[in-house]
C-alpha positions as CSV (number, residue, x, y, z in Angstrom):
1,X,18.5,-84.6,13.0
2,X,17.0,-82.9,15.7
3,X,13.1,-84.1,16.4
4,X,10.7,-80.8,16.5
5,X,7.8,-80.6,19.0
6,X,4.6,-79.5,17.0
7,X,2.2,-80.1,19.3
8,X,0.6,-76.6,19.6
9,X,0.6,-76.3,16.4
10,X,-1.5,-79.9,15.9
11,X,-3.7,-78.9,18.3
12,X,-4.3,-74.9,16.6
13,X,-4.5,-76.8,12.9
14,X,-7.0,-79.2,14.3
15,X,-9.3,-76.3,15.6
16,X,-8.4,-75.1,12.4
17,X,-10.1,-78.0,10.5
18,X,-13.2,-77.1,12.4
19,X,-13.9,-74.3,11.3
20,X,-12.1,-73.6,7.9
21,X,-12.1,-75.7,4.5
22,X,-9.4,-78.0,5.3
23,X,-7.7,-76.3,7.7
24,X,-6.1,-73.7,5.3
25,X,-7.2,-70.1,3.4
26,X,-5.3,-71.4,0.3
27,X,-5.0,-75.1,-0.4
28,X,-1.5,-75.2,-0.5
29,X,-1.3,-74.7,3.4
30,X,-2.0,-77.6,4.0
31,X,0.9,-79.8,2.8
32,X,-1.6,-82.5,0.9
33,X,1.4,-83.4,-1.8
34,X,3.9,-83.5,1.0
35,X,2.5,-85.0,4.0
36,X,2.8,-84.1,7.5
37,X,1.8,-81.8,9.9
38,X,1.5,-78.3,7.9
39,X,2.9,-75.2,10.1
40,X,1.0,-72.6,12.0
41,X,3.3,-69.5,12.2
42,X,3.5,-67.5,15.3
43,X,6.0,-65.1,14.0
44,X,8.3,-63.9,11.3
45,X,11.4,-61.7,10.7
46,X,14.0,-61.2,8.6
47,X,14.2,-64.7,6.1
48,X,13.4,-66.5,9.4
49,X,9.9,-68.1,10.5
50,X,8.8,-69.0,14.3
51,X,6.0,-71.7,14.5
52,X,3.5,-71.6,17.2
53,X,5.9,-74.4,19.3
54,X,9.1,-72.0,19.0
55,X,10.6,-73.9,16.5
56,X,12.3,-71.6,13.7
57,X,12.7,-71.9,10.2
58,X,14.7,-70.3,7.1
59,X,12.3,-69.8,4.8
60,X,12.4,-69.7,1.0
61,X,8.4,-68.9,0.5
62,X,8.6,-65.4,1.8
63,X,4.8,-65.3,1.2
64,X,4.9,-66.8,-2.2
65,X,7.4,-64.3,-3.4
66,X,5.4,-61.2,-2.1
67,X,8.7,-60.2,1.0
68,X,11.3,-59.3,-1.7
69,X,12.3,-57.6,1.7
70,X,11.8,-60.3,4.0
71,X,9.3,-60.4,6.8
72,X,8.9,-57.7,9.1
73,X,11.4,-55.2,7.1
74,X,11.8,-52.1,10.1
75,X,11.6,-49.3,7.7
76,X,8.3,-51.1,5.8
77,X,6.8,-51.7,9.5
78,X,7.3,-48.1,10.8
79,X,5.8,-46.9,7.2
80,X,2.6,-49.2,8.0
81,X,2.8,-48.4,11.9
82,X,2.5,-44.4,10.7
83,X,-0.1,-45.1,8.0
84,X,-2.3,-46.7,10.3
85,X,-2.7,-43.8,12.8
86,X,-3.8,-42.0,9.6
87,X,-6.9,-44.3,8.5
88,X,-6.7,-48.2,7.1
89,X,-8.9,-48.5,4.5
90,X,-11.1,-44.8,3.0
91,X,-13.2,-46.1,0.4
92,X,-12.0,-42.9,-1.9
93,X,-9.3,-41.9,-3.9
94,X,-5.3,-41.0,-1.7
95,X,-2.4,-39.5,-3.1
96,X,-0.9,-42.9,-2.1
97,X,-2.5,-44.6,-5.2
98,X,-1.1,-41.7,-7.3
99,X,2.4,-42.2,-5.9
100,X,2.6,-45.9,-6.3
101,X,1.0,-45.4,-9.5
102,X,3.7,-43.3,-10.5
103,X,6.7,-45.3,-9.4
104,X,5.2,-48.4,-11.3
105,X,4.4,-46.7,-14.5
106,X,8.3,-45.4,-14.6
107,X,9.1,-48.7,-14.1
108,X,7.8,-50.6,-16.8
109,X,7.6,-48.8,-20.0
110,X,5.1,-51.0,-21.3
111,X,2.4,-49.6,-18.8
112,X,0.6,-46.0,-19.5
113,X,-2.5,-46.7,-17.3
114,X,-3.0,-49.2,-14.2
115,X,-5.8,-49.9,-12.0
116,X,-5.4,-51.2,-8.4
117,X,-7.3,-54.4,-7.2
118,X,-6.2,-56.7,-3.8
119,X,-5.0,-59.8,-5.5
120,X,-3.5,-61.5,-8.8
121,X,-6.7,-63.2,-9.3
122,X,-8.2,-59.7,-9.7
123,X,-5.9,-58.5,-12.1
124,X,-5.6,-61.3,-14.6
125,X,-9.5,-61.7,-14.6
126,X,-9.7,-58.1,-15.3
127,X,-7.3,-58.0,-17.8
128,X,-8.4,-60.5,-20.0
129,X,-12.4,-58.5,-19.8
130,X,-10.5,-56.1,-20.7
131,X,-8.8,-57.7,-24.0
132,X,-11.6,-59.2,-25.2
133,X,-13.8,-56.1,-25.1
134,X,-11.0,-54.0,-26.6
135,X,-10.4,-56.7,-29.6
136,X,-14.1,-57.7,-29.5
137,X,-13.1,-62.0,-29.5
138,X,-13.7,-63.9,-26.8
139,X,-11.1,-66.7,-26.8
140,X,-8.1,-66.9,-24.4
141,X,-4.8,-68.5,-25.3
142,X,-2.6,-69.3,-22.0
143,X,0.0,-71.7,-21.2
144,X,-0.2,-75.3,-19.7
145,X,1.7,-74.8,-16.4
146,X,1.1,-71.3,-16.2
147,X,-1.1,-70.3,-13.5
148,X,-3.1,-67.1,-13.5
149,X,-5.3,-67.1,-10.5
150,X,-8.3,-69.1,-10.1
151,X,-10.7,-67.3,-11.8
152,X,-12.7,-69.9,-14.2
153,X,-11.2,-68.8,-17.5
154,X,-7.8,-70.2,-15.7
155,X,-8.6,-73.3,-14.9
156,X,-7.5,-75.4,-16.9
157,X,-4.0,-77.3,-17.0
158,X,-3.2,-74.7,-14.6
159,X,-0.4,-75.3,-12.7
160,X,0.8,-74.8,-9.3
161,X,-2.1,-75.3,-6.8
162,X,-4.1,-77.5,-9.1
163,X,-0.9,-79.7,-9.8
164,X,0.4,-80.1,-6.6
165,X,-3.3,-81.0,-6.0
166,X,-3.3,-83.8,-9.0
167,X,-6.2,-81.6,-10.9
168,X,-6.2,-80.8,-14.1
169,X,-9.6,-78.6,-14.2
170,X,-11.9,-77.1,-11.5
171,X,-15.4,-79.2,-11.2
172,X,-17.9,-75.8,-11.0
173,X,-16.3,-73.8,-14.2
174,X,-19.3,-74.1,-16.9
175,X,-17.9,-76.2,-20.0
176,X,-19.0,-73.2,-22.0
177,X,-16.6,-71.2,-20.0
178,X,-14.1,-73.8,-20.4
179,X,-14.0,-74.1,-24.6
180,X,-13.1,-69.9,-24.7
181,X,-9.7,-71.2,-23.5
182,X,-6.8,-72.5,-25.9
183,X,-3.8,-74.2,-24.1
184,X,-0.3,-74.1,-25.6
185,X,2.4,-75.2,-24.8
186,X,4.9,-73.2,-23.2
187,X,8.3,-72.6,-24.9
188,X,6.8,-74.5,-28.3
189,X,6.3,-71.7,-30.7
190,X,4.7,-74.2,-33.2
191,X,1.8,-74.9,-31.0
192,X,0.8,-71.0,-30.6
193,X,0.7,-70.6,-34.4
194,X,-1.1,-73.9,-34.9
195,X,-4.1,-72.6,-32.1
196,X,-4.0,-69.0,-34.1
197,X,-4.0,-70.7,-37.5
198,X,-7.3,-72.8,-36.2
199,X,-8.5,-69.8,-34.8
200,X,-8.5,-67.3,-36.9
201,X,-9.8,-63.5,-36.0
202,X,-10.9,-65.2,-32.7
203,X,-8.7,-65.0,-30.0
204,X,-8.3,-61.9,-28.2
205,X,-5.3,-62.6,-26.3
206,X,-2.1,-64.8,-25.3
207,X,-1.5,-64.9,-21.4
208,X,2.0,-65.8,-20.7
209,X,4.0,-65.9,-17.1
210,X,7.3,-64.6,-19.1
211,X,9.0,-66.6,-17.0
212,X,7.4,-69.2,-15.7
213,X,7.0,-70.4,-12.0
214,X,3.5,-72.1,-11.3
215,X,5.5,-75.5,-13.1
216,X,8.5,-74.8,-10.9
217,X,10.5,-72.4,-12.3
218,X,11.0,-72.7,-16.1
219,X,13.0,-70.2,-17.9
220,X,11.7,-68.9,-21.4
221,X,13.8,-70.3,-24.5
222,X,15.5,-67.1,-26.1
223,X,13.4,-67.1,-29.0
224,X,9.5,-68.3,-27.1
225,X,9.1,-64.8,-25.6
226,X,10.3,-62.5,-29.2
227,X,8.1,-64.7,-31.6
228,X,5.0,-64.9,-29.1
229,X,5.1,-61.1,-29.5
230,X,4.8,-61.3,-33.0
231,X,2.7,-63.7,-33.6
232,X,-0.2,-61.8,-31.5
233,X,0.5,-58.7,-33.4
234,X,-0.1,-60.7,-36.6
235,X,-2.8,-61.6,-35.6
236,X,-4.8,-59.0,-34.3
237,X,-4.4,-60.2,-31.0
238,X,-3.5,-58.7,-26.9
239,X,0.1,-60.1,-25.7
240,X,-0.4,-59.9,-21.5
241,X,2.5,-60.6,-19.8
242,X,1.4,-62.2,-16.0
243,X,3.7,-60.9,-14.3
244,X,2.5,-61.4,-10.7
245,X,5.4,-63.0,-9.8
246,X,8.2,-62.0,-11.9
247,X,7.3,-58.0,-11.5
248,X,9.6,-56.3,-9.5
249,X,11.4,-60.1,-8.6
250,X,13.6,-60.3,-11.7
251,X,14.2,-56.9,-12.0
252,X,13.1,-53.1,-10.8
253,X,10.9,-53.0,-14.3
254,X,10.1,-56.7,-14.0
255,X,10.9,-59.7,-17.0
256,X,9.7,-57.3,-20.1
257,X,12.5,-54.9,-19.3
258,X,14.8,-58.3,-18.7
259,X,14.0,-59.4,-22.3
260,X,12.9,-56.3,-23.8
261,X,9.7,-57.0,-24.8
262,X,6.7,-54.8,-24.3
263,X,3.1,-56.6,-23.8
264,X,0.1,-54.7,-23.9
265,X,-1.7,-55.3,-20.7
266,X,0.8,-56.5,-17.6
267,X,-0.8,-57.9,-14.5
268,X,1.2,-57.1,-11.3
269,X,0.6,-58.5,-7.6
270,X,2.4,-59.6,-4.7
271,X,6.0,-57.6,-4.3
272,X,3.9,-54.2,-5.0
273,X,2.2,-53.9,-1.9
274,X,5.1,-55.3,0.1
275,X,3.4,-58.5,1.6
276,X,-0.2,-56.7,2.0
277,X,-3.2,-57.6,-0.1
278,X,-2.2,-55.8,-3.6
279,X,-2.8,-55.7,-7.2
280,X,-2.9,-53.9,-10.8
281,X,-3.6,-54.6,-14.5
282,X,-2.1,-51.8,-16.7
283,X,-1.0,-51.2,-19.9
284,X,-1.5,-48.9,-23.0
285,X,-3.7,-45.7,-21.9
286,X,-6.2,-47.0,-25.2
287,X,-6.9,-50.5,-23.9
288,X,-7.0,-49.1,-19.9
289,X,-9.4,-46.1,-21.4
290,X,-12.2,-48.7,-21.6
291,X,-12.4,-49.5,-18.1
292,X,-15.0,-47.8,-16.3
293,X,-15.5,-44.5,-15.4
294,X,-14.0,-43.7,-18.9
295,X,-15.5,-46.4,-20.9
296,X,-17.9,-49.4,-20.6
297,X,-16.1,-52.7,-19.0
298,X,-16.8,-53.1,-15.8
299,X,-14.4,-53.3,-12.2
300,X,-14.4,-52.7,-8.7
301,X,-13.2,-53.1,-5.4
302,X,-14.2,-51.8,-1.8
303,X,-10.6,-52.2,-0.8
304,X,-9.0,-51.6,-4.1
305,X,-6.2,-49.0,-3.4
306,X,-6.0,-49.6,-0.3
307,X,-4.0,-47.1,1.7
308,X,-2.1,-49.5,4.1
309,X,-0.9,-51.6,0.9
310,X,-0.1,-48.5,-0.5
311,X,1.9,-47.0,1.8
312,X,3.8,-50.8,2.2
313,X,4.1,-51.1,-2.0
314,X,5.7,-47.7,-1.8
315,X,8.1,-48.0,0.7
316,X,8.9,-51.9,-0.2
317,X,9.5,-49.9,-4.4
318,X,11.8,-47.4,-2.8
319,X,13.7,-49.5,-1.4
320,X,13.8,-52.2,-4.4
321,X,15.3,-48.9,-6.3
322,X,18.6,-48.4,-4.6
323,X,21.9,-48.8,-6.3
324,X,23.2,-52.0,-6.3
325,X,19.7,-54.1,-5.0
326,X,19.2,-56.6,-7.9
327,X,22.6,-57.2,-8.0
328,X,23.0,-58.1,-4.3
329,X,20.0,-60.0,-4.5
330,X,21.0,-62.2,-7.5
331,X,24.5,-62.5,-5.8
332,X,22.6,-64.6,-3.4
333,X,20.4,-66.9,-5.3
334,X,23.4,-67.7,-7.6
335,X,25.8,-69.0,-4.8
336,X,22.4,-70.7,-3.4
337,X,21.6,-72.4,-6.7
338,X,25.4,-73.4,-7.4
339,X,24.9,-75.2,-3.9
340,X,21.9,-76.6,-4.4
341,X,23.5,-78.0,-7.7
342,X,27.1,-79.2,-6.6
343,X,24.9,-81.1,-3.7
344,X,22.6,-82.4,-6.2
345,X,25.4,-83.1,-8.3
346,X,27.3,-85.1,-5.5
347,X,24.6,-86.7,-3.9
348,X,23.8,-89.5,-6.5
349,X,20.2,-88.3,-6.2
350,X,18.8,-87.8,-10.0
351,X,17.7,-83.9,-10.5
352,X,17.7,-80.9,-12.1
353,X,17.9,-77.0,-10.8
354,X,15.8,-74.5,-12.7
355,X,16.3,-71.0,-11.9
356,X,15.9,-67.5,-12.9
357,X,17.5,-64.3,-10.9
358,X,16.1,-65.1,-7.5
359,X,14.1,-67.5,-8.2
360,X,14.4,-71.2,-8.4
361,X,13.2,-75.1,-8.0
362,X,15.0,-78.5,-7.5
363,X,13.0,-80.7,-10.1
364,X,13.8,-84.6,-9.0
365,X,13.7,-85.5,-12.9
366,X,15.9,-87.4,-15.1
367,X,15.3,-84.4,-18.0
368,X,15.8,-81.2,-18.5
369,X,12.4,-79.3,-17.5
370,X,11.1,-76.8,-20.0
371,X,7.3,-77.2,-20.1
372,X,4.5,-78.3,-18.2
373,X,5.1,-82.2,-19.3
374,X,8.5,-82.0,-18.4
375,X,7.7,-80.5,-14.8
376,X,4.9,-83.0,-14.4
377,X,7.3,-86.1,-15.0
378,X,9.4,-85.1,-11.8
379,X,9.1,-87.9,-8.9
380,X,6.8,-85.6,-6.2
381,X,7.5,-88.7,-3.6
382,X,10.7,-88.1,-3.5
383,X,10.1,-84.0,-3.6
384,X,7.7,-84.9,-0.8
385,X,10.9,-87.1,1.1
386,X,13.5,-84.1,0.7
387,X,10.5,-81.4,1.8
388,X,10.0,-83.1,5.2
389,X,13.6,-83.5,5.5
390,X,14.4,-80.1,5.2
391,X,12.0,-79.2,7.2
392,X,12.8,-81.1,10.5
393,X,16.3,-79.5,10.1
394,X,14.9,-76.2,9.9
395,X,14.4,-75.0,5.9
396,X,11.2,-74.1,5.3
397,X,10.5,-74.5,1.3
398,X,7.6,-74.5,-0.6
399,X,5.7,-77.3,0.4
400,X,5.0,-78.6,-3.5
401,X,6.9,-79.5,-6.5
402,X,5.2,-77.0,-8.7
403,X,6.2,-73.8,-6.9
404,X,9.3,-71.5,-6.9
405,X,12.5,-71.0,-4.0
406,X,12.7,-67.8,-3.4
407,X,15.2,-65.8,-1.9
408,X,14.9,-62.1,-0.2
409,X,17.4,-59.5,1.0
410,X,17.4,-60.7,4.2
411,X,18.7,-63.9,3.9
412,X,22.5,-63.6,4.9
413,X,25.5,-66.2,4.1
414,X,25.0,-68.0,7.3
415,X,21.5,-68.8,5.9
416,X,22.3,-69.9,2.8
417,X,25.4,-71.9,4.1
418,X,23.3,-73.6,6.7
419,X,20.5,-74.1,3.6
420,X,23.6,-76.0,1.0
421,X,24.8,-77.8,4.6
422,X,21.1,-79.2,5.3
423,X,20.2,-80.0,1.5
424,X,23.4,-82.2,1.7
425,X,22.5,-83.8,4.9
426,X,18.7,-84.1,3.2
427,X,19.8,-85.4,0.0
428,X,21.8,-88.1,1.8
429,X,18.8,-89.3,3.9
430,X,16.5,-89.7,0.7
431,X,18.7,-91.7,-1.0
432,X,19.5,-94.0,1.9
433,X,15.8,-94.3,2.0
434,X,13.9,-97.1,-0.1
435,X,13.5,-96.2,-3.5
436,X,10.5,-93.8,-5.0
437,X,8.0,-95.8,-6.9
């Protein structure tokens, strides 16, 4: 294994620690559940990082799933390059909201309406103001595992940052805040009704990541996704598919078109403004009709609509629409994840492989994982030991056992056979290593 220098990147991270919380803009960053020096990027292009020492990485974060593309994509550059000259931010209304608007809204059937904001936070914040004024409840039913941004209604049994961090709920959320939100379990049916039956004529919504991928990546059961549906409508309440992650990722019109189900409210983020700062909650034109101007529940944002991440969304969309894209894509990520499993298979290391279209995550756990529990029982010491092993032999994955692989266009079949070579070599080096308590 070849040793990698880090040393301007040690000394930028601890300038870094001066001056920001930790080091780190999101707490992920800073490798806590994995140890190690965490990187400082100089660079990026194609699936491939540079660090500030030089050293290069394929990397299977791709900005948390925002560069469906991959970094630096020429014809999404020269797009941002030409909006630029034109005006970065105006504070009023373009006809580049209208257009990305319009692409979205063909997209996903389930949307009439959307708003822009600048992140997923944003739009899952908003749209749950928004389904409790339109129902006029005020409890929140989301899934253990699923995360949904970090607004304080979400915090709880949350997922991804807050479980590679070992926290199960954010000291500073009001316990008041706290009690308006049910957890379920995800893919258990029987839990949902048991929290409606409880709860009657008081929940407004069920927030769901249709697949989920703030656990790791955990696939919906073929029946979770159809009976959550009806149970809301039963009930009088909103379904709102989070699909921040999976929009756009599993498919041009996202997981409801993948499963065929249509939510009321759908929260969108990352790939839509094609790795710049971008948003939208949307849905049917009588829920979105309350949102002010037209009606009384409040939102805004300086930088909402932004004309930059407009321009980026749009060209990133068109080129997401081309014959042929998904299945290219998913062509990819299945040879990947048959690697990743034959190696795990072979390598006498105990696992399992979740995935769904281009998305996946190597759970080292002696059970299937299909809900929060499951996901939480995996060994992180020994996710930890294959992270930094991958990583000194170039394979840059998400530094936490909670969060998703995920592959881009631009990673080519030398990548990926370089990727199933090094997890082999990995695999091989935490086994010969002393056990994981």
């Amino acid at each position: 294994m070849t040793h990698r220098t880090r040393n301007r990147s040690q000394e930028i991270f601890r300038q870094a620690e001066q001056l920001l919380v930790g080091g780190v803009n999101s707490p992920v960053r800073a490798f806590k559940a994995v140890g190690g020096e965490p990187l400082v990027i100089d660079s990026a292009a194609g699936a491939h990082l540079l660090d500030a020492d030089g050293n290069e990485y394929i990397d299977y974060v791709c900005s948390w799933g925002a560069l469906i593309l991959g970094h630096a994509h020429p014809e999404v550059t020269a797009a941002l390059a030409e909006q630029a000259r034109r005006g970065t931010s105006y504070g009023m209304t373009s006809e580049l909201e209208v257009e990305l608007a319009r692409s979205i809204v063909r997209a996903l059937p389930a949307l009439e309406m959307i708003r822009f904001v600048s992140s997923g936070t944003e739009a899952t914040m908003s749209a749950i103001r928004v389904a409790r004024a339109f129902t006029g409840r005020n409890l929140i039913l989301k899934f253990e595992g699923c995360y949904h941004g970090h607004a304080d209604s979400f915090l709880s049994q949350a997922g991804s940052g807050l479980a590679t961090l070992g926290i199960a709920s954010s000291p500073g959320v009001p316990p008041s805040f706290a009690e308006l939100t049910l957890n379920a379990s995800y893919n258990d049916i029987a839990t949902v009704e048991k929290l409606f039956a409880s709860h009657p004529k008081q929940i407004a919504a069920a927030i769901v990541e249709p697949v989920a991928a703030n656990m790791g990546v955990v696939p919906p059961t073929s029946k979770f996704l159809p009976e959550l549906r009806e149970l809301t409508r039963r009930n009088g309440a909103l379904l709102i598919f989070d699909e921040v992650i999976s929009g756009f990722r599993l498919a041009y019109g996202g997981a409801q078109t993948v499963f065929g189900i249509e939510p009321d409210i759908t929260t969108l983020g990352k790939i839509i403004g094609g790795g710049l700062p971008a948003a939208a909650y949307g849905g049917r034109r009588d829920i979105m009709r309350l949102v002010a101007p037209l009606g009384p529940v409040y939102q805004a944002g300086t930088l909402s609509g932004n004309p930059l991440a407009m321009r980026a969304g749009m060209e990133t969309l068109r080129l997401l629409a081309a014959r042929g894209f998904y299945e290219d894509l998913n062509r990819k990520a299945e040879r990947l994840v048959a690697g990743l499993r034959e190696a795990l298979d072979s390598s006498g290391v105990v696992g399992q492989l979740n995935s769904a279209g281009s998305l996946a995550t190597l759970f080292f756990s002696p059970q299937p994982v299909r809900d929060y529990e499951g996901a939480k029982k995996s060994d992180t010491r020994r996710f930890a030991a294959f992270f930094t092993e991958m990583l000194d032999r170039g394979v840059f994955l998400a530094p936490s056992q909670f969060e998703a692989l995920f592959v881009s266009a631009a990673h080519t079949e030398e990548d990926i056979d370089r990727t199933l070579a090094t997890c082999r070599e990995s695999l091989k080096a935490v086994l010969s290593a002393a056990p994981a308590d």
